[in-house]
C-alpha positions in Angstrom: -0.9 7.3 -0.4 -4.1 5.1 -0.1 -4.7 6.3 -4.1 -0.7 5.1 -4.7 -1.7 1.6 -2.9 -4.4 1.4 -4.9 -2.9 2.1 -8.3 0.0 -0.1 -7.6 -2.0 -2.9 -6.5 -4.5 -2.9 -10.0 -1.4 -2.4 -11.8 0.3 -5.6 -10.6 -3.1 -8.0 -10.8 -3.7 -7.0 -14.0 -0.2 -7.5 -15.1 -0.1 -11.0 -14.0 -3.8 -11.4 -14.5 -4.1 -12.9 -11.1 -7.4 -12.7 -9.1 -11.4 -14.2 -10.2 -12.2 -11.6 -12.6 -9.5 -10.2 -15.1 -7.1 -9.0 -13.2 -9.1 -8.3 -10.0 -10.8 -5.8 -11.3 -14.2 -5.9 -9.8 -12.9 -6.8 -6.3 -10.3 -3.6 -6.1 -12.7 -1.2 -7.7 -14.8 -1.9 -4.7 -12.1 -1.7 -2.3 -10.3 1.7 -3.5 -12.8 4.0 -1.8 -11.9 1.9 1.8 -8.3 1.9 0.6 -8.0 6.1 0.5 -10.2 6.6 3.8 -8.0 4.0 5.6 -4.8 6.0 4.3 -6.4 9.2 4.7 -7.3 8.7 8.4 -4.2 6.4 9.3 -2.2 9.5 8.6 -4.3 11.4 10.5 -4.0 9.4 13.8 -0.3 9.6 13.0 -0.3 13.1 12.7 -2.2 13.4 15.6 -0.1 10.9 17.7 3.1 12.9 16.6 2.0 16.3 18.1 0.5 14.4 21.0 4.3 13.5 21.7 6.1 16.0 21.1 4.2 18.6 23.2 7.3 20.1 24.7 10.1 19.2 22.3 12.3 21.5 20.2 11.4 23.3 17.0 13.0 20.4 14.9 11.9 17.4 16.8 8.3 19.4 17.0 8.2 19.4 13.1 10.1 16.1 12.1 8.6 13.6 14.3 4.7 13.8 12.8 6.5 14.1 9.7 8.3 10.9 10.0 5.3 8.7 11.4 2.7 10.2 8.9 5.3 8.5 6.2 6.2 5.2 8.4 2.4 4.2 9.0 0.8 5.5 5.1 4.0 3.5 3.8 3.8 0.6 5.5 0.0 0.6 5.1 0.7 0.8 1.3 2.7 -2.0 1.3 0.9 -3.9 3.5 -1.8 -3.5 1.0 -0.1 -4.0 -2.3 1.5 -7.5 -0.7 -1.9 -9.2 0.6 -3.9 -8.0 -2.5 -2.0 -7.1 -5.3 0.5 -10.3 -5.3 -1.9 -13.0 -4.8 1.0 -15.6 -3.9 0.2 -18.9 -5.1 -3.4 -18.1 -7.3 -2.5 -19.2 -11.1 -2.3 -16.0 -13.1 -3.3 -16.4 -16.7 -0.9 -14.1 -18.2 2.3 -16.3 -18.0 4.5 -12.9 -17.4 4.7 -13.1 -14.1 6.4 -16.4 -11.1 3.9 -18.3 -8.9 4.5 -15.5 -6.3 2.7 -13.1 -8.5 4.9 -10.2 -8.4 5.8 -8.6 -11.4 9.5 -8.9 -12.7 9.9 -5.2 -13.1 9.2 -5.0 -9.0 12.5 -4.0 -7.0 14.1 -7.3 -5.3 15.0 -4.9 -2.5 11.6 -4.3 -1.8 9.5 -7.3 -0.3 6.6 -8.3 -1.4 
């Protein structure tokens, strides 16, 4: 998920050209090896959290559970990411494709950013 985040993210900056190099580049080429090892161990914690709670629980519960917050948390870390660095919300991007807000027109409405 951290390597999705990432990927997203570049894609976006680059398309509206926002950030102090082209695109960003420079800054999230720095920031992808952080990016994986913070998704990588957030799902781990989850994982480990999950099991930790559902020592006693049936079969199903016992399986879905770390499931489910392994997902919730690399998700919502994802996103987290993509909106605080990949939509840079008021920096002028240079490409004139994309609003102020800096999110790319092809990005779902029902998704925030």
């Amino acid at each position: 998920m951290g390597c999705v985040a990432w990927s997203l993210t570049v894609w976006a900056r680059a398309y509206c050209d926002a950030g102090f190099d082209a695109g960003g580049r420079f800054e999230l080429n720095l920031l992808l090896l952080p990016v994986v090892g913070a998704g990588a161990s957030a799902g781990l914690v989850a994982q480990a959290a999950g099991r930790r709670l559902v020592l006693h629980a049936p079969t199903t519960v016992r399986v879905l559970l770390p499931a489910l917050l392994v997902a919730g948390t690399t998700v919502g870390l994802a996103w987290w990411f993509f909106a605080t660095r990949g939509t840079l919300d008021g920096y002028p991007g240079d490409s004139g494709l994309c609003p102020a807000s800096n999110v790319p027109p092809r990005w779902p409405d029902w998704i925030p950013a």
